[in-house]
Structure formats: C-alpha cells, structure tokens
C-alpha positions, 0 to 999 in steps of 0.5 A: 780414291787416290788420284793416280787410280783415277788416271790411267798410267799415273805414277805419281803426282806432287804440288808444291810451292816454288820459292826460287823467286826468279824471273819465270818463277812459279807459286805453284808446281805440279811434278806427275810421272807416268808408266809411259809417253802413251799415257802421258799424251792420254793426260792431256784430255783426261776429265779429272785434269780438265777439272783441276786445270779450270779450278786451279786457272780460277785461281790464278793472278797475273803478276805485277 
C-alpha cells in the first residue's frame, strides 16, 4: 500500500538528500503536500508518522 492511502489528505510525499552543505543544512529532507491545512494539523499525530519520526530519530547523529 502506498503511503499516501494510509494518511488522510496526503498528496504527495518525497525524501531526498540535502547537498547545499550550508550552515543548517540537512542529510536528509522530506517535502509532503497536503489537500489542505485540516489534514496537515491531522499529520502531526498520525500513527504511520509517529512511526517513521521514531525510526528515522534512530537514526540520527549530532554533527561535529
């Protein structure tokens, strides 16, 4: 099942690496869009976010 069937008003979801290098720079960014600002407050306590945001903070680093 594709992700955006499993949350409500889920558009579109990508990840992808951040190669600007700059000072607040990511390694990794997730850009969503959502049918509208209902279903992105709704985003926030969704169990499949919940549970990629605790695999993903697994594995996190803190830079230099």
């Amino acid at each position: 099942m594709k992700v955006c069937a499993r949350i409500l008003g889920l558009n579109h979801i990508e990840v992808g690496m951040d190669f600007s290098r700059g000072a607040h720079a990511c390694d990794i960014i997730l850009h969503s869009e959502f049918i509208n600002p209902t279903d992105l407050a709704a985003y926030g306590s969704n169990p499949e976010k919940l549970k990629a945001s605790r695999a993903v903070h697994e594995l996190c680093v803190t830079r230099p």
